[in-house]
Steps between C-alpha positions, in 0.01 A plus 500: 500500500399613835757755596558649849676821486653626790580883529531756763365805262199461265210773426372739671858529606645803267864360446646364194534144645180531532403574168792264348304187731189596388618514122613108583176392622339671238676290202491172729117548520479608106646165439254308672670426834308530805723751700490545880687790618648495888550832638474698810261732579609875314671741723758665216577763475373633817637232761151419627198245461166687387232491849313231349829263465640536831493186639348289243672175421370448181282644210440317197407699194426333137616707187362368205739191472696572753434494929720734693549377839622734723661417842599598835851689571569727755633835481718618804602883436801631776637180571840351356494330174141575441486448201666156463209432813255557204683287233546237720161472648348530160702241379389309770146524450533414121692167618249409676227547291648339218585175671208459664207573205297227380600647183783373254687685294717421205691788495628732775662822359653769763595842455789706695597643673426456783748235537309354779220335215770251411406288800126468369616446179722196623251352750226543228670351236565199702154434629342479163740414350506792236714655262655803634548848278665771708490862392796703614471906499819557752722210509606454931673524646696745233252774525547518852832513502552701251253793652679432866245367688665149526868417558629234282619304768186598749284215588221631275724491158598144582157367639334665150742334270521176620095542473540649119750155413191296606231692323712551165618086542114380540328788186430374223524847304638822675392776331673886574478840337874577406775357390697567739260348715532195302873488570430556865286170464719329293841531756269278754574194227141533365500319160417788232221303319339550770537909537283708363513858398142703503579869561282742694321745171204722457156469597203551229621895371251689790267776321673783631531832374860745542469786651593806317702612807638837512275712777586220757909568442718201485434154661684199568341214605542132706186292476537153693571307838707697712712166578853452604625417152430843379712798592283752580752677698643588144180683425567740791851557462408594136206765616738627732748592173180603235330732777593809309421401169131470523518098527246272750496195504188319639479106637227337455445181736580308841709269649764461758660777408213771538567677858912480451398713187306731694737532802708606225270735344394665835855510678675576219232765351534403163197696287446336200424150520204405595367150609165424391427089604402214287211574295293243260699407180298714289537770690876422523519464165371843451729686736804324304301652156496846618879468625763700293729172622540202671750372708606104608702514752681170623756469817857461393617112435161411411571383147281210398168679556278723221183677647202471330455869613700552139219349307223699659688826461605438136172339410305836568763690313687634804867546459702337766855528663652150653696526826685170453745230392446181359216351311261863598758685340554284210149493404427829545767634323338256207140634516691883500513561842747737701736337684707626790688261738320410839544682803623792297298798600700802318468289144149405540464916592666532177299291312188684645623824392550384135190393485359822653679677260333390169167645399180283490502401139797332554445301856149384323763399264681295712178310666359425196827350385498270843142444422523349161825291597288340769241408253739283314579327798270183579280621802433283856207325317656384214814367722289345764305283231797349364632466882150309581570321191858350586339446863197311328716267263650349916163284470590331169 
């Protein structure tokens, strides 16, 4: 088939919807489709176009089997909903690229958020007359809502899920990462056959190597987009409570989220926690390596959601503490996680200071536990092939 897939993260982008896109297109292309991804130009995590992009319209790159098209979208920092000016005028380009190439495609697959790609879906779908295959990460408008940035009645609730009805009415397979997700789905009258679950896992195991720890004292650490689903807040509140007791707690990455943090850090002068920004994933994947322990935080009511930052934590045998309810909390707790509730700051300082308390022997222990249980699990290669391979059988 020739599949368009439409995306507003892919490579060099350092996010896990990147990587989880990029895992798609990998399979699709494995199976012989010729794959044509639709993305704007990169400007995550930082919030800005690279010198060279500004400007551009379009670059088109080829990948082996697969041409990366990257488009137009504006970024408008310091004005009112800037960043639905950047969904919206992404989305926009994407539309009109895919209705107006020469080009046919037999499959258009999306992946959201942001909510804003249904539209290209839709109108791409309709012009060549494709199937449709829509990957859901955060089901909208229930993330929103659930994080407080959207009133269920406010115009932007209702205007996203009378747009979800459509999208979910006209898929032919919706694929999400939870269960609960899949209920989510499922309440919008979507016919179950045509639901499918394909969780977020592990990467390849990355060759890293523990630290022994020790002379450095005691760190915590949060590697990953500092985005509005994650309560980083939490992470303060608990530094605040460990100060005494030899505990940091270092965060690793950038987002939306970054300069609240460090108004925090600065008016607040709290000492030990220390933000670093995003760094390449093997470098990433290192810091979380020479961590004593992790920590996946999610905002409170958040509850269909698992981070992928769990698999890259436990896959370099990093013990890890989950800040959450829901499906985070439910699948940490099965790989051997910590668990405290979300928002809690005292009982995730609690959790910290058992941790702190037991000796190295035993907190290699406890990674190399989370390690092996992740190696049991199927990793993101092994569930995107049999993903491209339910998506492949919609030509038969």
């Amino acid at each position: 088939m020739k599949v368009a897939v439409v995306a507003h993260f892919f490579p060099p982008e350092p996010c896990a919807a990147a990587t989880r896109v990029k895992s798609l297109v990998d399979a699709l292309a494995a199976d012989g489709h010729d794959v044509t991804v639709v993305t704007p130009f990169p400007s995550f995590p930082q919030g800005r176009f690279a010198p060279s992009d500004r400007g551009k319209l379009r670059r088109t790159q080829q990948q082996g089997r697969v041409r990366v098209v990257q488009l137009f979208s504006l970024l408008a920092h310091g004005i009112p909903a800037a960043r639905l000016v950047h969904w919206g005028t992404s989305a926009l380009a994407a539309t009109i690229y895919l209705t107006c190439t020469r080009r046919r495609y037999d499959l258009v697959v999306a992946s959201m958020p942001p909510i804003t790609l249904a539209v290209p879906a839709l109108l791409a779908a309709w012009r060549h007359r494709s199937r449709l295959v829509v990957d859901v990460r955060d089901v909208f408008p229930d993330i929103a809502i659930a994080m407080g940035e959207w009133r269920r009645d406010g115009i932007l609730a209702r205007a996203s899920e009378w747009l979800v009805r459509r999208l979910y009415r006209r898929a032919d397979l919706i694929v999400a990462v939870t269960p609960t997700a899949i209920a989510q789905i499922a309440t919008r009258g979507v016919d179950p056959a045509r639901l499918i679950l394909a969780r977020n896992a592990a990467e390849e195991i990355p060759a890293c190597v523990r630290s022994p720890g020790g002379a450095r004292g005691f760190t915590a650490i949060y590697a990953g987009n500092l985005g509005l689903a994650t309560d980083l807040d939490v992470l303060v509140d608990a530094a605040v409570l460990v100060a005494g007791d030899g505990i940091a707690i270092d965060i690793v990455g950038d987002g939306a989220q970054r300069t609240h943090l460090e108004d925090r850090l600065r008016n607040e002068r709290v000492g030990n926690v220390n933000i670093s920004g995003s760094l390449a994933r093997p470098a990433a994947m290192q810091r979380l390596a020479d961590a004593d322990v992790a920590i996946v935080p999610l905002r409170k009511g958040i509850e269909e959601s698992v981070p992928t930052k769990l698999y890259d934590a436990l896959s370099v045998g990093c013990p890890v503490i989950v800040a959450a309810d829901g499906e985070a909390r439910i699948e940490g707790a099965s790989l051997g996680a910590a668990c405290t509730p979300p928002g809690d700051a005292p009982a995730l300082a609690d959790a910290l200071r058992r941790l702190h308390a037991l000796d190295r022997s035993a907190l290699r222990a406890l990674g190399d536990d989370g390690r092996a249980r992740i190696s049991q699990r199927a990793g993101r290669a092994g569930i995107m092939t049999e993903l491209s391979g339910r998506i492949s059988a919609l030509a038969s």
